[in-house]
N, CA, C and O atoms as a Tinker XYZ file with bonds, in Angstrom:
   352  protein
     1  N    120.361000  106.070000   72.757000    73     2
     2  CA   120.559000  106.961000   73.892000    64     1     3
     3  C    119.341000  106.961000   74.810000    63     2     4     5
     4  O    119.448000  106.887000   76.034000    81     3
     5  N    118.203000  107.046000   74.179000    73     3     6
     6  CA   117.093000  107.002000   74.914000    64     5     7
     7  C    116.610000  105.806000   76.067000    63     6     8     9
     8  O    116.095000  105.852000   77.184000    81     7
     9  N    117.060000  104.753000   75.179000    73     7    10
    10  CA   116.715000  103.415000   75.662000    64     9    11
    11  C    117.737000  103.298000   77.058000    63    10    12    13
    12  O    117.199000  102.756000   78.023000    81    11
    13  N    119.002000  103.708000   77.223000    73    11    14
    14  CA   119.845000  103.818000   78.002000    64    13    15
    15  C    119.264000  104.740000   79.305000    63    14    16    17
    16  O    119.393000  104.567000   80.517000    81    15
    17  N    118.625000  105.709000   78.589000    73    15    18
    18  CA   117.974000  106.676000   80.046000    64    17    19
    19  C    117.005000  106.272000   80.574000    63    18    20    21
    20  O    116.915000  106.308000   81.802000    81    19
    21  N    115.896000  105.717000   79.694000    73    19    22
    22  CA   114.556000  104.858000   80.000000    64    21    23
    23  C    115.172000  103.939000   81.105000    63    22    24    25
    24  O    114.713000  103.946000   82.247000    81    23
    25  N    116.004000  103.313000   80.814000    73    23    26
    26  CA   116.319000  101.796000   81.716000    64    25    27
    27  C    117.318000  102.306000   83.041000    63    26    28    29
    28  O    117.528000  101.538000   83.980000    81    27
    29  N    117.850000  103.570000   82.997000    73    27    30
    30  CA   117.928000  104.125000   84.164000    64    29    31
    31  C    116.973000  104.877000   85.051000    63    30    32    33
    32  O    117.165000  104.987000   86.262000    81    31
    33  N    115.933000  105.394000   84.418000    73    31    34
    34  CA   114.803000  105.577000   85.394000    64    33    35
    35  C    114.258000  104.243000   86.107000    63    34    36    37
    36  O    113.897000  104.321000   87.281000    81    35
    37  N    114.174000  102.676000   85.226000    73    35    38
    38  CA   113.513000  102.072000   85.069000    64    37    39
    39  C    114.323000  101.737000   86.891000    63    38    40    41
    40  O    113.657000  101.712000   87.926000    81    39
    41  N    115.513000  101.568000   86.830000    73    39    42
    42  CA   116.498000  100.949000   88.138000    64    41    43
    43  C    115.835000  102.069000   88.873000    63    42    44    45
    44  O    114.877000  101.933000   89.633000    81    43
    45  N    116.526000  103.353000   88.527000    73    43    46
    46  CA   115.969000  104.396000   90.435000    64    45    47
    47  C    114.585000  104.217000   90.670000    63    46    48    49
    48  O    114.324000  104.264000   91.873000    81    47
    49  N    113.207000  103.952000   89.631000    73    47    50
    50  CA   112.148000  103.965000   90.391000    64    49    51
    51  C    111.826000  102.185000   91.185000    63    50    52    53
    52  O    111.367000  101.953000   92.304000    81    51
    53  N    112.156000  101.444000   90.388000    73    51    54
    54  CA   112.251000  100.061000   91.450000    64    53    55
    55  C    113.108000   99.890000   92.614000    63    54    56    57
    56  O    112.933000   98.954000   93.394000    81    55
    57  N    114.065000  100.791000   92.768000    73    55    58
    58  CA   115.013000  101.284000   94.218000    64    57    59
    59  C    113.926000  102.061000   95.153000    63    58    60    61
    60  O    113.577000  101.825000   96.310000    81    59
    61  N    113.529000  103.041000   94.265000    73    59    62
    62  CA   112.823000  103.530000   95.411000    64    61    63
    63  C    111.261000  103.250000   95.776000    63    62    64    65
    64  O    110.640000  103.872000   96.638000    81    63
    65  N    110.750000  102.234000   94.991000    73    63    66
    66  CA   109.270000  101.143000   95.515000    64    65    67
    67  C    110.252000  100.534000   96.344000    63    66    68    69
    68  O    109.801000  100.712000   97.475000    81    67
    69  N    111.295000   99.939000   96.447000    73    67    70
    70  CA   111.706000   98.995000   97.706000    64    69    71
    71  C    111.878000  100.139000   98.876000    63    70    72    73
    72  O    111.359000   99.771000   99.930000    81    71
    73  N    112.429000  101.322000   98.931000    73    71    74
    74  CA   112.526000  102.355000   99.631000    64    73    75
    75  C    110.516000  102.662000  100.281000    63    74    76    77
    76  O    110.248000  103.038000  101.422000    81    75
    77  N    109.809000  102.465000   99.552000    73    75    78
    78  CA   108.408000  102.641000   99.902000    64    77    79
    79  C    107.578000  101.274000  100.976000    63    78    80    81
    80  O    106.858000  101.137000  101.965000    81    79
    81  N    108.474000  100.318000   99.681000    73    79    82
    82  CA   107.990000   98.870000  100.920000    64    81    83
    83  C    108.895000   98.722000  102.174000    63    82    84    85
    84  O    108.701000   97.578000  102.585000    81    83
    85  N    109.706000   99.291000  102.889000    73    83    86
    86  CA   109.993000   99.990000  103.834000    64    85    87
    87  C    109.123000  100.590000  104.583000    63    86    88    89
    88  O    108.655000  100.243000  105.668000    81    87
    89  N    108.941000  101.463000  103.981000    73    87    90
    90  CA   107.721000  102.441000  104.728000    64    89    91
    91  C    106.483000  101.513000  105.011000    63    90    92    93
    92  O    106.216000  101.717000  106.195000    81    91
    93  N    106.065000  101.077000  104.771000    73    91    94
    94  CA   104.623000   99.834000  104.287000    64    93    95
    95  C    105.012000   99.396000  105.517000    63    94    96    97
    96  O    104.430000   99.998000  106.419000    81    95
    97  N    105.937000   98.404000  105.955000    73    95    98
    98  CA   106.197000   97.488000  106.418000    64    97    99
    99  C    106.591000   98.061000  107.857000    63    98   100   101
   100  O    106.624000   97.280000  108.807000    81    99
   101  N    106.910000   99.504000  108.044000    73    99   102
   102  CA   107.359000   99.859000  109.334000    64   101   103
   103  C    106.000000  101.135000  109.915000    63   102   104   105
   104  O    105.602000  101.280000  111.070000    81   103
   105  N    105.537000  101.909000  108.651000    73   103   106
   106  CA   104.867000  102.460000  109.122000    64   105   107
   107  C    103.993000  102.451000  110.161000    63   106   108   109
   108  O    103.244000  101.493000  110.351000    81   107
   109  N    104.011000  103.722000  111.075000    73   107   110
   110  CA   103.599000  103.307000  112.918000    64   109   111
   111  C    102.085000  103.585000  112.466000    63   110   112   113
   112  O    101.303000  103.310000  113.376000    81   111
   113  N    101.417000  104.094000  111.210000    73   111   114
   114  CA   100.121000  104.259000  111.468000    64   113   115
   115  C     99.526000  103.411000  109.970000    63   114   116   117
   116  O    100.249000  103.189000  108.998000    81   115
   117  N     98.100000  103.035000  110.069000    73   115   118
   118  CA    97.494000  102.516000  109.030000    64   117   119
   119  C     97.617000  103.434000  107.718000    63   118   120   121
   120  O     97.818000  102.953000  106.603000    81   119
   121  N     97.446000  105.091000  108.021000    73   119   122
   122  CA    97.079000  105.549000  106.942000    64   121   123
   123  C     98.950000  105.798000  106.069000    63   122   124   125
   124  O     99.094000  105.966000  104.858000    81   123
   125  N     99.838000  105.761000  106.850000    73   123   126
   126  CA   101.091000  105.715000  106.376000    64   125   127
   127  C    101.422000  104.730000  105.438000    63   126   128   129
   128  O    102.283000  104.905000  104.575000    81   127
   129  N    100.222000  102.826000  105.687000    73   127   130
   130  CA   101.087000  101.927000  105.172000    64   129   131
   131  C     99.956000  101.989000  103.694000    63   130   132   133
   132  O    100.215000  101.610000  102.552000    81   131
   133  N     98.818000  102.531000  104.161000    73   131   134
   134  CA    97.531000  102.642000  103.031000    64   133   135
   135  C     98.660000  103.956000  101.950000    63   134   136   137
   136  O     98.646000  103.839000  100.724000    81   135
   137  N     99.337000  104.838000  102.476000    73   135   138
   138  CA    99.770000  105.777000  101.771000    64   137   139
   139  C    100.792000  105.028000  100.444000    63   138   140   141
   140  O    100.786000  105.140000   99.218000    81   139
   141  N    101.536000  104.323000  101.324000    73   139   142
   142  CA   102.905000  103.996000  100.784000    64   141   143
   143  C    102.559000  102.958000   99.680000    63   142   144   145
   144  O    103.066000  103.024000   98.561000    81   143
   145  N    101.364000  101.659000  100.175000    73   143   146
   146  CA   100.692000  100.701000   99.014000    64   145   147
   147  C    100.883000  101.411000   97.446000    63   146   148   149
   148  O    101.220000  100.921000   96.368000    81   147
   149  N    100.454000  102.965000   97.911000    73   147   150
   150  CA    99.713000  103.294000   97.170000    64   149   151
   151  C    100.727000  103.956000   96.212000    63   150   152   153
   152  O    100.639000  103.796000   94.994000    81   151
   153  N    101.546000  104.590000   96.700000    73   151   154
   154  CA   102.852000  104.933000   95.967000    64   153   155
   155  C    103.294000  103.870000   94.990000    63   154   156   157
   156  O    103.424000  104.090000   93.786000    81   155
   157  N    103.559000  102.496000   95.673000    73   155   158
   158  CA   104.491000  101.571000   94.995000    64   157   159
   159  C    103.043000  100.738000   94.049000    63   158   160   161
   160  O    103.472000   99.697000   93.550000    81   159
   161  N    101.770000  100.923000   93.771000    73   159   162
   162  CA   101.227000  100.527000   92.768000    64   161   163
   163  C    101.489000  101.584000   91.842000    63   162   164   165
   164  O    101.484000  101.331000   90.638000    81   163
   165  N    101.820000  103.269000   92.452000    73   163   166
   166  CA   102.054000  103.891000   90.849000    64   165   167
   167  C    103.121000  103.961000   90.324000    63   166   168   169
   168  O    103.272000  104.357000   89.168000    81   167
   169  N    104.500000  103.404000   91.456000    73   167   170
   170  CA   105.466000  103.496000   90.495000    64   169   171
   171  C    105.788000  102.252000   89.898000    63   170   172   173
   172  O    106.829000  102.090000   89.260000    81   171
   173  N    104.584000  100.995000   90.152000    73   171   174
   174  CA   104.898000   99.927000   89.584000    64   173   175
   175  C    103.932000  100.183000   88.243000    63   174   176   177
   176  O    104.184000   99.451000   87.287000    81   175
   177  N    103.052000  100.972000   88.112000    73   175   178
   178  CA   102.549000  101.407000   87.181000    64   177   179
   179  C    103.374000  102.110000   86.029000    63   178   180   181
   180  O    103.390000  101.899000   84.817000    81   179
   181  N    103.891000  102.798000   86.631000    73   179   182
   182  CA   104.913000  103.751000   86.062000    64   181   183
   183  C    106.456000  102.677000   85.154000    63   182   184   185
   184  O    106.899000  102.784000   84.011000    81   183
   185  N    106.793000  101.909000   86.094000    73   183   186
   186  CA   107.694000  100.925000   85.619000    64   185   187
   187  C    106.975000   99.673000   84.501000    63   186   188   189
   188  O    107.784000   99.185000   83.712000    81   187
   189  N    105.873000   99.285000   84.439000    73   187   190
   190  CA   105.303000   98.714000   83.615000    64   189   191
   191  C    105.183000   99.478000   81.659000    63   190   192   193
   192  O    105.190000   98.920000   80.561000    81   191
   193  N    105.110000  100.579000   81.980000    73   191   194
   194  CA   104.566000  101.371000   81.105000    64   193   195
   195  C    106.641000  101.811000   80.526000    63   194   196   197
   196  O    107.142000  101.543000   79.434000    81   195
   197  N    107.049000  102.221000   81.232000    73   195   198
   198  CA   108.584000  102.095000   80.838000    64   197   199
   199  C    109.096000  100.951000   80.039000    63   198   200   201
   200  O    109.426000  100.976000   78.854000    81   199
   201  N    109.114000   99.971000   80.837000    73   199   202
   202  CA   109.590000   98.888000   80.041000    64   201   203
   203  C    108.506000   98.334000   78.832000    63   202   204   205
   204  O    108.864000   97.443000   78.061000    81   203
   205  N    107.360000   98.856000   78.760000    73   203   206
   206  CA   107.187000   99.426000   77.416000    64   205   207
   207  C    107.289000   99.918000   76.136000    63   206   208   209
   208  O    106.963000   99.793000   74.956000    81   207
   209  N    107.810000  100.445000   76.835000    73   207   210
   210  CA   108.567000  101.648000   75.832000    64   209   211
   211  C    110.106000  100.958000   75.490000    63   210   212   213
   212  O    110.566000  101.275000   74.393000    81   211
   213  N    110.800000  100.192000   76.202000    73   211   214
   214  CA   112.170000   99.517000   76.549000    64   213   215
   215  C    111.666000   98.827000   74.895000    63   214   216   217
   216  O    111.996000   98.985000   73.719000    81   215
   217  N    110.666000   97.990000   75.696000    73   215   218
   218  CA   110.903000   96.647000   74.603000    64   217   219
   219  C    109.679000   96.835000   73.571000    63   218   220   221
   220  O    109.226000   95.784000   73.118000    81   219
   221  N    109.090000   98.027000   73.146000    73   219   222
   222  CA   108.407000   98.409000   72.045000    64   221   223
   223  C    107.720000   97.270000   71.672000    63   222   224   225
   224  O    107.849000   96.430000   70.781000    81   223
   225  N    106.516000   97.573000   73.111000    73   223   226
   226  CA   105.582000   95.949000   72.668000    64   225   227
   227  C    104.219000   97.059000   73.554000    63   226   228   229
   228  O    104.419000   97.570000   74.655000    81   227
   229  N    102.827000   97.233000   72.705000    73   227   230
   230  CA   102.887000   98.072000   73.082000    64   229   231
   231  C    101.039000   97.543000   74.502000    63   230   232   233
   232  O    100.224000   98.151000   75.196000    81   231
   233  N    101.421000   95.899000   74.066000    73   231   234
   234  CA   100.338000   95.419000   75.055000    64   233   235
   235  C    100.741000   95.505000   76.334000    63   234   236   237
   236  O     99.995000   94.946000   77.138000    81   235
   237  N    101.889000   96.143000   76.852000    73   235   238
   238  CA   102.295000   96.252000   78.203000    64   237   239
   239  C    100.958000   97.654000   78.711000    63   238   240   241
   240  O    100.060000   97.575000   79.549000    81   239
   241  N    101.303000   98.693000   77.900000    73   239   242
   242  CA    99.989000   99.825000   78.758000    64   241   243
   243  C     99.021000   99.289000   79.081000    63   242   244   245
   244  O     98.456000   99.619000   80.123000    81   243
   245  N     98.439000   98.084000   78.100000    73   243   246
   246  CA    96.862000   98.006000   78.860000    64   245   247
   247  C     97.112000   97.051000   80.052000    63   246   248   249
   248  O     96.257000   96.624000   80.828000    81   247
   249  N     98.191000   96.844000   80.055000    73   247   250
   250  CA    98.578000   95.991000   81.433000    64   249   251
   251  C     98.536000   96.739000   82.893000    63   250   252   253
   252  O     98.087000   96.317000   83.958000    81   251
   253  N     99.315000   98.311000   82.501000    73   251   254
   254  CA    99.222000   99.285000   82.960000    64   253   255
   255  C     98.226000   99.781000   83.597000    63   254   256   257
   256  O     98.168000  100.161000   84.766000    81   255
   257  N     97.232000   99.762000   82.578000    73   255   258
   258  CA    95.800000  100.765000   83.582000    64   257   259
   259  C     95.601000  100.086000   83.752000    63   258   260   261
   260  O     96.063000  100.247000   84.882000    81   259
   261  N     95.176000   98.936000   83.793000    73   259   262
   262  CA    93.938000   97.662000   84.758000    64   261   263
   263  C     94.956000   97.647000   85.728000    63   262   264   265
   264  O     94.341000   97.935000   86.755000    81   263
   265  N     96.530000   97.434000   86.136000    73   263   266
   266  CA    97.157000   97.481000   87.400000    64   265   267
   267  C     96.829000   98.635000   88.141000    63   266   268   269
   268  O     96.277000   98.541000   89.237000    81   267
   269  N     97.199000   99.982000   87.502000    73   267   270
   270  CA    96.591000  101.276000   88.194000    64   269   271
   271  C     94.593000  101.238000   88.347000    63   270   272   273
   272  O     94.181000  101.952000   89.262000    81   271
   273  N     93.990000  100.825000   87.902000    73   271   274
   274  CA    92.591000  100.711000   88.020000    64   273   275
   275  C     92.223000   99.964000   89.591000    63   274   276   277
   276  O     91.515000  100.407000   90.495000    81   275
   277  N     93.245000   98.254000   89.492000    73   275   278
   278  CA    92.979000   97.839000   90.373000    64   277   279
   279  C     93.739000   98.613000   91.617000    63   278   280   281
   280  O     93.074000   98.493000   92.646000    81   279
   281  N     94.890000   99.335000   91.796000    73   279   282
   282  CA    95.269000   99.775000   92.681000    64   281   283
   283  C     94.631000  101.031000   93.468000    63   282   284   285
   284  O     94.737000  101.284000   94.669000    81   283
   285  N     93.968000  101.722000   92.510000    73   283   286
   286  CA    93.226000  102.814000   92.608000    64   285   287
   287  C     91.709000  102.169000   93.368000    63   286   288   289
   288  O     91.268000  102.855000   94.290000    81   287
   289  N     91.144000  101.240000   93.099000    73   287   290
   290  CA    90.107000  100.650000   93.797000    64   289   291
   291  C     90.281000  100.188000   95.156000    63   290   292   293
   292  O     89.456000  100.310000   96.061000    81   291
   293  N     91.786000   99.478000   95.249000    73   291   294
   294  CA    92.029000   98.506000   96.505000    64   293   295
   295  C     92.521000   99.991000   97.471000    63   294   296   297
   296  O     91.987000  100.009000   98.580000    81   295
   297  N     93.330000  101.037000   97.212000    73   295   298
   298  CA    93.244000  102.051000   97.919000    64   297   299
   299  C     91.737000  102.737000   98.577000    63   298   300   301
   300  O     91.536000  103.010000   99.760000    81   299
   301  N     90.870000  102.893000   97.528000    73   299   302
   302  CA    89.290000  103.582000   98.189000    64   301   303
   303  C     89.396000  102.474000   99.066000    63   302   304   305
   304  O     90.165000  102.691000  100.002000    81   303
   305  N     88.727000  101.062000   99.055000    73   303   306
   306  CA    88.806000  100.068000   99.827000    64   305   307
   307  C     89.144000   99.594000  100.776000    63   306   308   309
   308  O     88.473000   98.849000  101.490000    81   307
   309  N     90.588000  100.059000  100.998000    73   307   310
   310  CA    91.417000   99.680000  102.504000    64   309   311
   311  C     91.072000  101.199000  102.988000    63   310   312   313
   312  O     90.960000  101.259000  104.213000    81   311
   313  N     90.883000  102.414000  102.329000    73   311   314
   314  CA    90.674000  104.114000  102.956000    64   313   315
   315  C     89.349000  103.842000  103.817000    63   314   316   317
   316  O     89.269000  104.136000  105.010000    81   315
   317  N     88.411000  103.301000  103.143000    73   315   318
   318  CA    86.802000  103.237000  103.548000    64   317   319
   319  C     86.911000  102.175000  104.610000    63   318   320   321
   320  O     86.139000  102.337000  105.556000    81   319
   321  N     87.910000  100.848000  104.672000    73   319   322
   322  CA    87.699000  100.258000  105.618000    64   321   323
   323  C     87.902000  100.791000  107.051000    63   322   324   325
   324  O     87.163000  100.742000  108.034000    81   323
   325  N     89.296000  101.386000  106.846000    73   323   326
   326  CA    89.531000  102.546000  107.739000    64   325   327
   327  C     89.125000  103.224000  108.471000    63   326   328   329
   328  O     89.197000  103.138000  109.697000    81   327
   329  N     88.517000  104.195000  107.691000    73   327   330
   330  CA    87.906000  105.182000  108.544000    64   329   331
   331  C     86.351000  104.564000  108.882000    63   330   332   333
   332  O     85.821000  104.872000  109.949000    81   331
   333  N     86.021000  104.146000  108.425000    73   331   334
   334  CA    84.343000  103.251000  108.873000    64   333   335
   335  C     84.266000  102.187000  110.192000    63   334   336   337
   336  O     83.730000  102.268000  111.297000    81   335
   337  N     85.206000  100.983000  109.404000    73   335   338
   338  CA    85.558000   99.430000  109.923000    64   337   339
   339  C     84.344000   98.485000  108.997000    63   338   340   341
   340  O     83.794000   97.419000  109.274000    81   339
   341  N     84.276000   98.980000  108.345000    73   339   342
   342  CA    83.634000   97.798000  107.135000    64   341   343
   343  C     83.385000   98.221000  106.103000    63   342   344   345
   344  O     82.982000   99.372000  105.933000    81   343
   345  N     83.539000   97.523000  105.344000    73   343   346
   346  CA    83.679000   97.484000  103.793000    64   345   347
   347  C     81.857000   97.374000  103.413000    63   346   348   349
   348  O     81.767000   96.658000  102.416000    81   347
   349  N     80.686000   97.756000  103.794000    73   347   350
   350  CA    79.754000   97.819000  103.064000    64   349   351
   351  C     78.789000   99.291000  103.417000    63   350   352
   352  O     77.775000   99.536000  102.763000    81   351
């Protein structure tokens, strides 16, 4: 039963990262498309760590945080380029 609900979250949250890369891709301002990146690294975070749990293997999490680690970095990164205009 579980595995059945897991793998239906697993579909609505990859529906709605494509619903986000939308936003990315149309957003009229930088900090909208910096916003939305940032969404669809956590729900690809979020979907990594699910199918996890799917297929009871359990080297997918550390796959997990180093994806959320790097997404969490490349967000400060493109934020600071932003509001500055350079990265040092």
């Amino acid at each position: 039963m579980s595995i059945q609900v897991f793998t239906g979250m697993t579909i609505f949250l990859a529906l709605l990262a494509f619903i986000c890369l939308y936003r990315a891709y149309v957003g009229p301002t930088a900090a909208d498309r910096v916003v939305s990146i940032n969404v669809i690294t956590t729900k690809v975070t979020v979907l990594i760590a699910l199918i996890s749990v799917i297929t009871e293997q359990n080297a997918f999490i550390d796959v997990a945080l180093i994806y959320s680690m790097m997404g969490f970095i490349a967000t400060i990164a493109v934020s600071k380029f932003i509001e500055k205009g350079k990265l040092y």
